[in-house]
C-alpha positions, 0 to 999 in steps of 0.5 A, a space after each residue: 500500500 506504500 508503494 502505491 501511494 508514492 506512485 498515486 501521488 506524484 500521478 495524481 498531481 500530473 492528473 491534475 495539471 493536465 485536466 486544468 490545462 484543458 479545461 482552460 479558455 481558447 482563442 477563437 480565430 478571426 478567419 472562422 468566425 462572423 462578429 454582429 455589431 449593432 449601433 445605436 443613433 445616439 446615447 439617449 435612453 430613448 435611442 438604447 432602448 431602440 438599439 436594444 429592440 432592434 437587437 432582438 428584432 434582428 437576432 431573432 430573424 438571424 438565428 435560424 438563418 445562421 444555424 443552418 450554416 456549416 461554416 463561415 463562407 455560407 453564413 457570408 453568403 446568408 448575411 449578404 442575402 438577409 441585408 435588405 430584410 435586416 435593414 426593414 426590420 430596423 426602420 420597422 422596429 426603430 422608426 429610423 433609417 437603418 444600414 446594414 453591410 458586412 465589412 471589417 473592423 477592429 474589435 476589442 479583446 472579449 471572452 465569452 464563455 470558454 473562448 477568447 477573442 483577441 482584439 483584432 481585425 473580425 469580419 462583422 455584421 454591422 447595423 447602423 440605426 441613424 447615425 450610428 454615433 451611439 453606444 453599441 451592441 456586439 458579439 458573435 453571429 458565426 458560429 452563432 452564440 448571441 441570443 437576447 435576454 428579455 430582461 437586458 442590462 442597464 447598458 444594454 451589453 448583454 450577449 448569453 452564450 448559448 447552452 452548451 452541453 455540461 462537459 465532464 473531464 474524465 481522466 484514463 490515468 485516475 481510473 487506472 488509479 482507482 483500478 489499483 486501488 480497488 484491486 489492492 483493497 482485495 
């Protein structure tokens, strides 16, 4: 039984540091991904409250479209296609102007869940209500991951990741273990 704890220790720390290193976040790739940036006409309440309905309003036309896209170039393809309906379901729900089009731009480092994005240049739906001088809305349309809450936060910068199934670490080494044990319990 000495035996077996001098081996079951030192394994069982490597165990450990092994799962943690999996378990930790990744980075997300610019080239796979699809960001949705929404921006409001100004920093009113009013027009927060716009931008924040035309999220959902737009979100809610987009999910089923992007869910059934395989990869980056279909959702492209997807997005350039919905432009205009994008662009009339925003004057519907805002009463403004709207402009929609999928181009380039900077964003800020941001981790949702267990992945990271890098600040960096991203691919990005961007809907522009007015102006578009205000405060903004941003997250992932591809792979989608951006669904609404109905109760958004006070700045409006709410993006729920969307359920994942609960992901179980299971390790060969402490069932190896735990077979020794038993066997030595014997």
């Amino acid at each position: 039984m000495k035996i077996f704890k001098l081996i079951a220790i030192p394994v069982l720390i490597v165990a450990v540091l092994s799962v943690g290193a999996y378990a930790q976040p990744t980075n997300a790739s610019a080239d796979s991904i699809i960001r949705i940036h929404i921006r409001a006409n100004d920093d009113s309440a009013e027009e927060q409250n716009i931008k924040l309905q035309v999220r959902d309003a737009v979100n809610e036309y987009l999910s089923p479209i992007l869910n059934q896209c395989i990869n980056k170039e279909e959702a492209e393809r997807a997005l350039q296609e919905s432009i205009g309906e994008i662009e009339k379901i925003g004057k519907q729900v805002s009463g403004e102007d709207v402009n929609a089009n999928l181009r380039t731009e900077e964003f800020p480092a941001r981790t949702y869940g267990d992945i990271v994005y890098p600040a960096g240049k991203y691919e990005a739906l961007i809907v522009e209500i007015g102006t578009g001088a205000g405060a903004n809305w941003w997250c992932v349309a591809f792979p989608p991951m951006c669904y609404t809450s109905s109760k958004p936060s006070a700045n409006g910068n709410n993006a729920i990741q969307a359920q994942k199934p609960k992901v179980t670490y299971h390790s060969f080494i402490l069932d190896w273990l735990n077979s020794l044990k038993k066997q030595g319990g014997k």
